[in-house]
N, C-alpha and C positions, 0 to 999 in steps of 0.2 A: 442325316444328322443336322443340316444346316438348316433344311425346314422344319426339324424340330426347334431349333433355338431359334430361329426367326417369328415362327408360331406365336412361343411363349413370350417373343420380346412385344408382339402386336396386343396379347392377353390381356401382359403391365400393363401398356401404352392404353388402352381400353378404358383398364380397371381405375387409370387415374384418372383421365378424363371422367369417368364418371362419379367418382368422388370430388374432385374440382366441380363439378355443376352441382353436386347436392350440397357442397358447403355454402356455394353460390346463393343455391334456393332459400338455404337457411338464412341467410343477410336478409333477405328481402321480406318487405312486410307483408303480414297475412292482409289478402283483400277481403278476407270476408268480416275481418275486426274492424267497423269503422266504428268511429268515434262517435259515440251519441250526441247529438244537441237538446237542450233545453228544449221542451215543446211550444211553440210559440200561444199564447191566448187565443182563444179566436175572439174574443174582444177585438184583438188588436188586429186583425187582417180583413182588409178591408175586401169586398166583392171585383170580380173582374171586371175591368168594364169591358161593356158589349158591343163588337163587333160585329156587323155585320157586313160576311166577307160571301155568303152564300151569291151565286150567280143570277142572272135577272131572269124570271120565267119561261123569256122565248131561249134561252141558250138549254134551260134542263131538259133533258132528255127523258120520257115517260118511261114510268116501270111495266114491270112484266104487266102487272096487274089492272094498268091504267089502258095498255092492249087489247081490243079485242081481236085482232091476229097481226101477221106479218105476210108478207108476199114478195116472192124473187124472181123475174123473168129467166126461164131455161130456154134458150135458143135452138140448140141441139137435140140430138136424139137423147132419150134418158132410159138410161139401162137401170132394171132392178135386178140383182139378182145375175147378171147376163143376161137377162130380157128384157129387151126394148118395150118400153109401155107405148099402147095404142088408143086413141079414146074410143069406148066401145061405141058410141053412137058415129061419129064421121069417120074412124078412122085414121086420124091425122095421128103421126106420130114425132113431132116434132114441133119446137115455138109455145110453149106450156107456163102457164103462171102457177108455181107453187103457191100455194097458202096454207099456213100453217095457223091454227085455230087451237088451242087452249090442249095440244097436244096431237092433238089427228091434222095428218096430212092431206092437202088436197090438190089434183091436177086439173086446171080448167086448161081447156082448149083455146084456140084462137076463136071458135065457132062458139065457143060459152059454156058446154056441157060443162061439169063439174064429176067426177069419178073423185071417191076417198081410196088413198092410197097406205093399204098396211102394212105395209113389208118397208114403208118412213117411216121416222120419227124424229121427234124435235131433236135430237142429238145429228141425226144426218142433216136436218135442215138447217141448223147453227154452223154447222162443220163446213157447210156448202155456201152459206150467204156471207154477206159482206154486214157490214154496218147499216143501224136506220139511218138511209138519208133523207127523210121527209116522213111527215104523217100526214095520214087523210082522214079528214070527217068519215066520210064511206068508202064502200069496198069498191062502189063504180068511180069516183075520185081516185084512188090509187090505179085502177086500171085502166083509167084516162092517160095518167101523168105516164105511167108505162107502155102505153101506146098498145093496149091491150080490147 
């Protein structure tokens, strides 16, 4: 009997609170009625003036498009799939310069062969590099700098 009246005493207590917050809601102003203003002339408003806040050429960073690929040294062995890629020509299975070229993936060797690798793609090689930190005129220029 006592959790029935206790119940219904929790129900009330409910029922007003929530009528106290709608008469609440009701005081307060609609935000979607704002006040119109007069539209200004465009006579009268003058042009922004022009900033130029844009960064100095050596700080921007080239686009995709201005690319024509990226390159990340892999130290280790690289597993695709759970198999360890090998280059078919020497062999070597570790110390590998990715390069990624307008979508297809490529493993060159320390020895130089170049194998296209399918089973990458630019989503795995995004996922796996860091940031560009440098660009190169050419592809033997960046595999200088990397000690390739």
């Amino acid at each position: 009997m006592f959790k029935r009246v206790r119940d219904q005493r929790e129900w009330r207590e409910t029922q007003r609170a929530g009528r106290e917050m709608m008469a609440w809601a009701d005081r307060q102003p609609d935000p979607t009625s704002i006040p119109q203003q007069d539209p200004v002339p465009a006579t009268d408003l003058a042009p922004p003036p022009m900033v130029d806040d844009f960064l100095p050429p050596d700080l921007l960073s080239a686009s995709q498009g201005e690319l024509a690929g990226m390159m990340m040294p892999w130290r280790g062995q690289l597993a695709v799939g759970g198999e360890v890629r090998t280059c078919p020509q020497c062999g070597t299975d570790r110390d590998w310069m990715i390069l990624s070229t307008r979508g297809l993936i490529i493993l060159r060797c320390r020895a130089g062969h170049e194998t296209p690798e399918p089973a990458l793609d630019a989503v795995w090689f995004n996922r796996h590099s860091g940031p560009i930190e440098h660009r190169h005129a050419t592809l033997e220029d960046g595999l200088t700098y990397l000690g390739h």
